[in-house]
N, C-alpha and C positions, 0 to 999 in steps of 0.2 A: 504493500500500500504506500502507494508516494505521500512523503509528509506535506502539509501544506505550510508555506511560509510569506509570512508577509513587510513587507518593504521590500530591499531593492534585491534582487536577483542574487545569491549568493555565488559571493568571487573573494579569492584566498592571497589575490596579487597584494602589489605595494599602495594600488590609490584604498582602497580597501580597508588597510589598516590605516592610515591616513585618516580615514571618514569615521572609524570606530573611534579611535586614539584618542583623536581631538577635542571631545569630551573632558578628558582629563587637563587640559588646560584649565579649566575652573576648578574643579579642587585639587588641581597641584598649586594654583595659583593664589587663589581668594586666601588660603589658606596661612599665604606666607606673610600676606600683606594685613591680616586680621592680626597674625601672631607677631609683627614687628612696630606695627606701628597704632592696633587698637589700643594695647594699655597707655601707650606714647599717648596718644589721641585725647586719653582722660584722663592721664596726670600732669602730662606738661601742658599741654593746650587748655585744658577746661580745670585743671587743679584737685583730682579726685585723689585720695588715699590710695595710694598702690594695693593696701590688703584689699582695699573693697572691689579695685577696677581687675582686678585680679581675679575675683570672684566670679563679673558677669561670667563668663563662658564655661564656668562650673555649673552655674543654676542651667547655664543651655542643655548641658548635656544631661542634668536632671530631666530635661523636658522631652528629651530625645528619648529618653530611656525608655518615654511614652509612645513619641510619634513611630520612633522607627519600627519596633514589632508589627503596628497596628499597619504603618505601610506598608511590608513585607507580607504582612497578610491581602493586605488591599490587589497587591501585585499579585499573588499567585493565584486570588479569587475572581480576578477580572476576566473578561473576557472582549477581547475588543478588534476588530477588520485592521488594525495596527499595528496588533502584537501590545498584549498588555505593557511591558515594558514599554515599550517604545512610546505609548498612547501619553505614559506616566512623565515621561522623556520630556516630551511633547510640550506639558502642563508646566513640570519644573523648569524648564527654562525660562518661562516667562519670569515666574513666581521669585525665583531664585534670584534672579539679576535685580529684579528692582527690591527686595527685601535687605540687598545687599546693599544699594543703596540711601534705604532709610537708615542702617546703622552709624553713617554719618553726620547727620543732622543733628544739629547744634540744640540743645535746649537752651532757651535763656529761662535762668531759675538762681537765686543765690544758693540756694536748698539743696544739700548734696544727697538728702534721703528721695528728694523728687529726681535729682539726675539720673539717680543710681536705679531706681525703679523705671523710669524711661528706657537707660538702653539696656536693662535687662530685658523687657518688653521687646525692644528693634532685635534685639539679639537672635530670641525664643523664634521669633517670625523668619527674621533666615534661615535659622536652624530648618526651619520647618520645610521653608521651599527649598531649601538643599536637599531635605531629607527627601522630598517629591522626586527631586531630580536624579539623586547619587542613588539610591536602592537598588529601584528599578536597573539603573545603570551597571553598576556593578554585580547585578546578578545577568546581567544579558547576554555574555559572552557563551558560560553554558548553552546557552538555549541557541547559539549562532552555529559552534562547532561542537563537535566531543576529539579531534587529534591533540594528542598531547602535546607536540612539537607544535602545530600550529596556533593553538592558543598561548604558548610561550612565546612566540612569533606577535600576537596581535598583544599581547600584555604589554612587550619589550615597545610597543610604536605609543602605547598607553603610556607607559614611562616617559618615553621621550618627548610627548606633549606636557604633559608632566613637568619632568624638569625646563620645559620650555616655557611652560607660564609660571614657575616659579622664578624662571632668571627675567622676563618681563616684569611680572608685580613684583620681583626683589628689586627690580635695578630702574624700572621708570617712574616709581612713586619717589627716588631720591631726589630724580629731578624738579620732581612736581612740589612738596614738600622739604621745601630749601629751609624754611623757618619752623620748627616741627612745635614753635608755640603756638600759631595760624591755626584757629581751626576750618576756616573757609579752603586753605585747600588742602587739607582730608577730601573733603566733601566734591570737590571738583576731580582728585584722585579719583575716587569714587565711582564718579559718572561715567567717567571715562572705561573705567573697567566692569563697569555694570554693561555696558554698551557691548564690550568683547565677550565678557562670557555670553550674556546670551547667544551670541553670535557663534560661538565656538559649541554652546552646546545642542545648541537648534540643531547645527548639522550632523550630528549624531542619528538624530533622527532619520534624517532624508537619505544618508549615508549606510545606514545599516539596513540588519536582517533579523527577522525570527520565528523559528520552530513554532509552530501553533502547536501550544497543550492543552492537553484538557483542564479546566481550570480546579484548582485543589479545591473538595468541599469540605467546608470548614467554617468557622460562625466566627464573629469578631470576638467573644467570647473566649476563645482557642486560638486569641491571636499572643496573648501574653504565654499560655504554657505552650504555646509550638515554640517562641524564643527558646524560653528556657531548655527545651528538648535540644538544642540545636549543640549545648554545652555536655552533651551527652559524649558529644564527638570526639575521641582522642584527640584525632588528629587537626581537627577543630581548636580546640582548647589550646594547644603550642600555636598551631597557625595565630592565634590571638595574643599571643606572648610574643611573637616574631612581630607581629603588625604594631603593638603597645610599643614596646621597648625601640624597635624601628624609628617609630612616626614622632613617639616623644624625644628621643634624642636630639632629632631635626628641629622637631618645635622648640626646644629648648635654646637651641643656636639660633633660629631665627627670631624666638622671643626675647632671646637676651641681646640681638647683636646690636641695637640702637644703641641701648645702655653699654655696652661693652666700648662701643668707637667713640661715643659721648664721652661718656662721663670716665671711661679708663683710661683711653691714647688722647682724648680732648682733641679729638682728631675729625667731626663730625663735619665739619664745616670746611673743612681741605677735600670732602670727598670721600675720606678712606671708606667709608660705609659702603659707596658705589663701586669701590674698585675690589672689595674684600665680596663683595654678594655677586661681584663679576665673575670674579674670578671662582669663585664655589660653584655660581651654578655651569659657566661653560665649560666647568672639569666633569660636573656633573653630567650634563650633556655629553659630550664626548664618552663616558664612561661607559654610557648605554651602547655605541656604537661598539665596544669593547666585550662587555659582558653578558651582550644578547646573544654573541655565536655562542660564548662558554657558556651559556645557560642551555642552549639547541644538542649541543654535544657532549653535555656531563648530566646535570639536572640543575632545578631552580634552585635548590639548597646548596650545592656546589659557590653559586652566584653570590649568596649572604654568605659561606664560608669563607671567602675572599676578600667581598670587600669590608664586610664590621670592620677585621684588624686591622685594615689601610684606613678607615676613619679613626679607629682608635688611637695610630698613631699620631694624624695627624692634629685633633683635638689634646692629645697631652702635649706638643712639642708647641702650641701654642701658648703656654703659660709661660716659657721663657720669655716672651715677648710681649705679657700684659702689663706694662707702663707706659708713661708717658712720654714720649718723645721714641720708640721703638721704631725700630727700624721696617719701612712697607715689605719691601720684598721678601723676607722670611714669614712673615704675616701671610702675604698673597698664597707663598710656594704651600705650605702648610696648610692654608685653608683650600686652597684646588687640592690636598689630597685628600683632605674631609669630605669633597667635592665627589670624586671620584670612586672614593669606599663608597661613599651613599647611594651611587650608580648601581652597584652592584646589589648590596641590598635591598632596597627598595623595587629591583628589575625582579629579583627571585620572590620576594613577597608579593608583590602585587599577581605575579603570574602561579602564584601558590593559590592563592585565592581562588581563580577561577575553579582548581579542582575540587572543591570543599563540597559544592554542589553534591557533585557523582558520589563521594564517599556518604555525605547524608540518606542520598536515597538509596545506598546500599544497605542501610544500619534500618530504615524508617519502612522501603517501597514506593518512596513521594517524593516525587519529582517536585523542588519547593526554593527554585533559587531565590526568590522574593525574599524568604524567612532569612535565608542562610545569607545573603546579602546584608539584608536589615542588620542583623548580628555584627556584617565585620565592621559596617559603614557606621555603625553606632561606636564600636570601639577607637575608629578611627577620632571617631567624635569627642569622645571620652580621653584619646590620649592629648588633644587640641585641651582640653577645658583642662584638664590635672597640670600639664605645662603652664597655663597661663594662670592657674590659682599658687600652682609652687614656685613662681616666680614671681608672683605679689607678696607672697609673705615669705619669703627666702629675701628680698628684696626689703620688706619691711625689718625684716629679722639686723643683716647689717645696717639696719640705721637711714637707710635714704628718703631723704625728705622734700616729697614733693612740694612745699613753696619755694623750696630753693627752686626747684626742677623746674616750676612755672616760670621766673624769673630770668631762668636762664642761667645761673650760679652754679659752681663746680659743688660736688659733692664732697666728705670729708674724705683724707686718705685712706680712712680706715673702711668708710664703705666703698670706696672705690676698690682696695684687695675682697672686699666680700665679694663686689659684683664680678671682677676674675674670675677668682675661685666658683660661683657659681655658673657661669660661663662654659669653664673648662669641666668642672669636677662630675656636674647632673650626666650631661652627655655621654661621659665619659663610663660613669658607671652601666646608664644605660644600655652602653653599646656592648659592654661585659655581659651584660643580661642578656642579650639577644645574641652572642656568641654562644651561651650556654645554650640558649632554650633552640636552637638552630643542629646543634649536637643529638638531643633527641627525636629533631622531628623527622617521621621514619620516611617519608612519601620520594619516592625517587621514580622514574619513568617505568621502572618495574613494576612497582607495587601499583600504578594508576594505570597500567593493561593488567595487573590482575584485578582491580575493583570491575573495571568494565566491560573486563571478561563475565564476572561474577553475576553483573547484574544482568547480564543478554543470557546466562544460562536461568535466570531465575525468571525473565519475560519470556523465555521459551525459542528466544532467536539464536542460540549456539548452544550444541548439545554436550554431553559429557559431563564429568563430576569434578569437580573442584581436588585438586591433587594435597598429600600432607603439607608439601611448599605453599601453595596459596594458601588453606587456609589457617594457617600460621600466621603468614605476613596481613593476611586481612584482620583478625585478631587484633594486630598490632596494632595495625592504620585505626581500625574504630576504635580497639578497646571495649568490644563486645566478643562472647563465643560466638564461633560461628554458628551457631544453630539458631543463637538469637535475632540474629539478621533477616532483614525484608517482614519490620511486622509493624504495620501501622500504629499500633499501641506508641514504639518509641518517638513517633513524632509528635505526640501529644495530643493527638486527635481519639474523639471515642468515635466506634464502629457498633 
């Protein structure tokens, strides 16, 4: 029975991955520019308490914790001539781009309890239209292909859109925001890149393809315990420790880099800012060029084996260099090889993702990329708000005071060694964490043709029995007996 699919023709060439990828220029992007210059936005510009601005995007991901299961549910229950995903696509783009930029909007209030509830409000509502957008999104890939090599192939062009709106929103808002006390051009920043991402993810839309399934039944009610079902996952669960430890490391560099060029090297205003975010992301870039073939010919955990320690290093060799008057180019050289680690990690996580899918509906029977998306895209969300709360109050902790900050006045020397050390030290650990939890996680291009061997002999399209090697290693992968596998119970739904 030929499957039925809907958008554009499906084709595995290079414009292809281009039209899927580019997607990910908004949350490679929004991301970088929320996490370097939103706390800037409210402490230097408008005069908020660092612990409290620090905060907003903690309560976000409180409220994600809500939206995203219920969309992931939403997605797998749809049924739409567009391809649910893609319909959802569709919606968040709008939603997303202008939500993005209400969170620049100046309130005039002396009342920092009224500020503070305001863009926790603007905040919550991006969250939201992101979450419309990014779900569906990141669960789509499954539903386009099942080759292993070639969803590593459309991950790897996802990365590199990726690090491409990340070195755009690192390196064009410098421009834009010359006086980072100005809150008027935040806000013209803003618009500017509301105008791009829609633009970038609209075509996602028009660009892709997808599998028509039948849509999961299942009651909104079952939308919070299919989440929780999803942590059933072995291989899930590390997959999410790879993604955390990953995505915070990065947040953390880019949430900390204003303060670091500011207020450490007093360097903000020569530029360093623009040349240190230059130079990270087109190492970054480049890197993908690099660690997409080694990801095609070893596996996607090979790609984070490699590059964590090349970040690792090049994040410690940076502390030699956190004062004032340091020299640029061991600064630059060192932070392109933070640049360059991050290539590799991030190309194997992101392309880990996609299989998360397959091994669910081996453990469950239900096909549910919706849920499983919902899941990682919310962690990812969670690693954004923990970064930007432990660096209000890590930031509060050494002592830094934002009226000096409004003012424009150097911070003391003693918080300027705290803001360093917190610079170097978070990242650094985290990238340790994600060495370890990369050590465990078992999935290699082996084990993901035995899942999907697994599940075409349990739908009755390949015959034969599962050998003592497979069902060992699948064991592994879920973390369930094999006997217990393919039984809707685990996905949290009653039958």
């Amino acid at each position: 029975m030929k499957e039925r699919i809907s958008g554009r023709t499906p084709s595995y060439g290079f414009f292809s991955r281009v039209m899927y990828g580019i997607g990910e220029f908004f949350g490679g992007g929004c991301f970088v520019i929320i996490n370097s210059f939103f706390a800037v936005f409210l402490t230097k510009a408008l005069g908020m308490p660092t612990a409290l601005a620090g905060t907003i995007p903690m309560v976000g991901k409180i409220w994600d914790a809500i939206t995203d299961p219920i969309m992931g549910n939403i997605t797998d229950r749809t049924s739409s001539r567009f391809g649910p995903k893609r319909f959802y696509i569709l919606i968040g783009s709008i939603a997303s781009a202008v939500t993005f930029v209400l969170m620049w909007l100046r309130v005039s209030t002396p009342s920092i309890a009224v500020m503070y509830v305001f863009y926790i409000v603007m905040y919550c509502l991006f969250s939201t239209g992101f979450t419309i957008f990014s779900v569906p999104y990141s669960g789509l890939l499954p539903d386009m292909m099942d080759d292993y090599t070639m969803r590593s192939k459309f991950s790897n062009m996802r990365m590199v859109w990726s690090t491409l709106g990340a070195m755009v929103c690192g390196i064009v808002p410098t421009f834009m925001i010359k006086d980072n006390l100005d809150p008027a051009s935040y806000l013209r920043c803003a618009l500017l890149f509301g105008v791009l991402f829609f633009i970038t993810s609209i075509t996602v839309f028009f660009g892709t393809w997808e599998k028509q399934k039948e849509p999961v039944r299942s009651t909104m009610k079952e939308s919070f315990p299919q989440a929780v079902s999803v942590f059933k996952n072995r291989s899930f669960r590390l997959f999410l420790g790879l993604y955390l430890f990953g995505q915070c490391g990065m947040d953390f560099i880019s949430g900390m880099a204003v303060y670091y060029v500011d207020d450490v090297l007093n360097a903000y205003q020569n530029g360093y800012f623009t040349y240190i975010m230059a130079a990270l992301m087109i190492s970054q870039l480049l890197g993908m060029a690099v660690f997409g073939p080694i990801m095609s010919h070893t596996s996607k955990k090979m790609a984070i084996m490699i590059g964590a320690p090349v970040r690792l290093i090049g994040i410690a060799g940076l502390y030699l260099f956190s004062h004032e008057g340091a020299s640029l180019l061991p600064i630059l050289a060192l932070t392109a090889l933070v640049g360059f680690g991050n290539a590799g990690s991030l190309t194997g996580i992101f392309a880990v993702m996609a299989d998360m899918t397959d091994v669910d509906e081996l453990i469950t029977s239900v096909r549910r990329p919706g849920v499983v998306s919902s899941m990682a895209t919310f962690i990812r969300k969670v690693s954004s708000g923990l970064s930007a709360a432990l660096i209000g109050f890590l930031l509060a902790a050494v002592g830094y005071d934002e009226v000096l900050a409004s003012t424009g006045a150097r911070q003391s020397v003693m918080t300027q060694k705290g803001i360093a050390l917190i610079f170097i030290l978070a990242p650094a650990i985290l990238t340790l964490f994600l060495i370890l939890v990369n050590l465990f996680f078992p999935i290699t291009g082996k084990e993901f043709d035995f899942v999907q061997k697994d599940i075409a002999r349990r739908k009755g399209t390949e015959a034969g029995k599962a050998s003592a090697e497979e069902k060992a290693a699948l064991e592994k992968v879920t973390g369930f007996a094999y006997e217990s596998l393919w039984k809707p119970e685990n996905a949290g739904l009653k039958r």
